[in-house]
N, C-alpha and C positions, 0 to 999 in steps of 0.2 A: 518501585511501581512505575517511574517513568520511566528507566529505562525497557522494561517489558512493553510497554506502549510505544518507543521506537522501534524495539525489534519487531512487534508487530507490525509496524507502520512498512518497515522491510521488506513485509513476505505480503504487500499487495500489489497488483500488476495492471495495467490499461486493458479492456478487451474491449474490441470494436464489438460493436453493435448492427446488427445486420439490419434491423426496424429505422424509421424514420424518426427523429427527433420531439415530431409531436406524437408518436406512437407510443415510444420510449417512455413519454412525461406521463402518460396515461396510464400505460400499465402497469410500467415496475418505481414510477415516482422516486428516483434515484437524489440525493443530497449532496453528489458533483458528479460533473460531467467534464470530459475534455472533446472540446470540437476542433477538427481538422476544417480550415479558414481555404477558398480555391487556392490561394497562393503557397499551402502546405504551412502555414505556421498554426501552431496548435496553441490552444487556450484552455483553460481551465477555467470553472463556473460551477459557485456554490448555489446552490438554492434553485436551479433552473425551473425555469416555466417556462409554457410558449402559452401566447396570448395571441388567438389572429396568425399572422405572417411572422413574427417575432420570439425570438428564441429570448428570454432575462433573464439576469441574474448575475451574482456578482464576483466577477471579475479575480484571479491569481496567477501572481508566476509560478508559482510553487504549491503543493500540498499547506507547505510550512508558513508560507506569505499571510499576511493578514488580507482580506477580501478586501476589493476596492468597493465603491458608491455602486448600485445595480445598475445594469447597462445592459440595452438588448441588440442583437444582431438580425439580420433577417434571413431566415430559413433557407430560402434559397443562397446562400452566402456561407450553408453549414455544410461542409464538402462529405465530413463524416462525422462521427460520433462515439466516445468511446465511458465508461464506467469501468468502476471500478472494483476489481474481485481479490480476495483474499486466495493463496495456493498452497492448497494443499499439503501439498510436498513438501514445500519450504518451513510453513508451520510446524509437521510433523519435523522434521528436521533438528526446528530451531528447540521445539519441546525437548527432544534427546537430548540433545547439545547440551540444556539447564540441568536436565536432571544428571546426566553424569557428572559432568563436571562442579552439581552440589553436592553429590554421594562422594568425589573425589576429596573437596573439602572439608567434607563431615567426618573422612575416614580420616586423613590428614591430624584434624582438629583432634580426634579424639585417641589418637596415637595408635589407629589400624596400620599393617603393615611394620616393616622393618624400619629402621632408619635412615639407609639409602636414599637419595633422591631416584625421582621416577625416571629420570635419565640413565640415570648407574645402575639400578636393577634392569633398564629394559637392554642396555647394552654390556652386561655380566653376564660372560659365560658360564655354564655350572661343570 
């Protein structure tokens, strides 16, 4: 199970947000945000809220980090704004990916196939 909650974790992606930040907290009330800071350094911020002038919430390096103490920035100071999407693609992908390669093991397991390895049959000429 965790490991499917990493590969998930995988197949999500930053997308800028074209809306203002306190537009953003209104409508779609997002559970992290990553802000682009004027000087181009990016932050990440669980929990955001804007209050007034003031973007809060708290603070990671990483997805993985544990959140620091809530700390706010001021709006004018949020150069950009991005959330976070799950893609498509990747998920179908990653689903394939599980299911073959559990049909591979189950045929394995249960002595489908010859005895070859999958190496030697796929480079055996007939």
């Amino acid at each position: 199970m965790v490991q499917l909650a990493l590969f998930l974790s995988g197949c999500l992606s930053w997308r800028a947000e074209p809306t203002s930040p306190a537009d953003l907290m209104v409508s779609r009330k997002p559970s992290v945000v990553r802000i682009t800071q004027p000087d181009s350094s990016r932050l990440i911020l669980r929990d955001p809220v804007v209050q007034g002038d003031t973007l809060y919430g708290r603070p990671q390096a990483n997805l993985k980090a544990r959140p620091k103490a809530r700390t706010g920035i001021a709006l004018a100071d949020v150069k950009g704004i991005a959330t976070l999407k799950l893609n498509p693609a990747q998920n179908t992908l990653l689903g394939v990916g599980i299911a073959v390669t559990a049909l591979c093991l189950l045929g394995n397991a249960f002595g489908c196939g010859d005895d070859r390895s999958f190496l030697e049959a796929a480079t055996s000429a007939k």
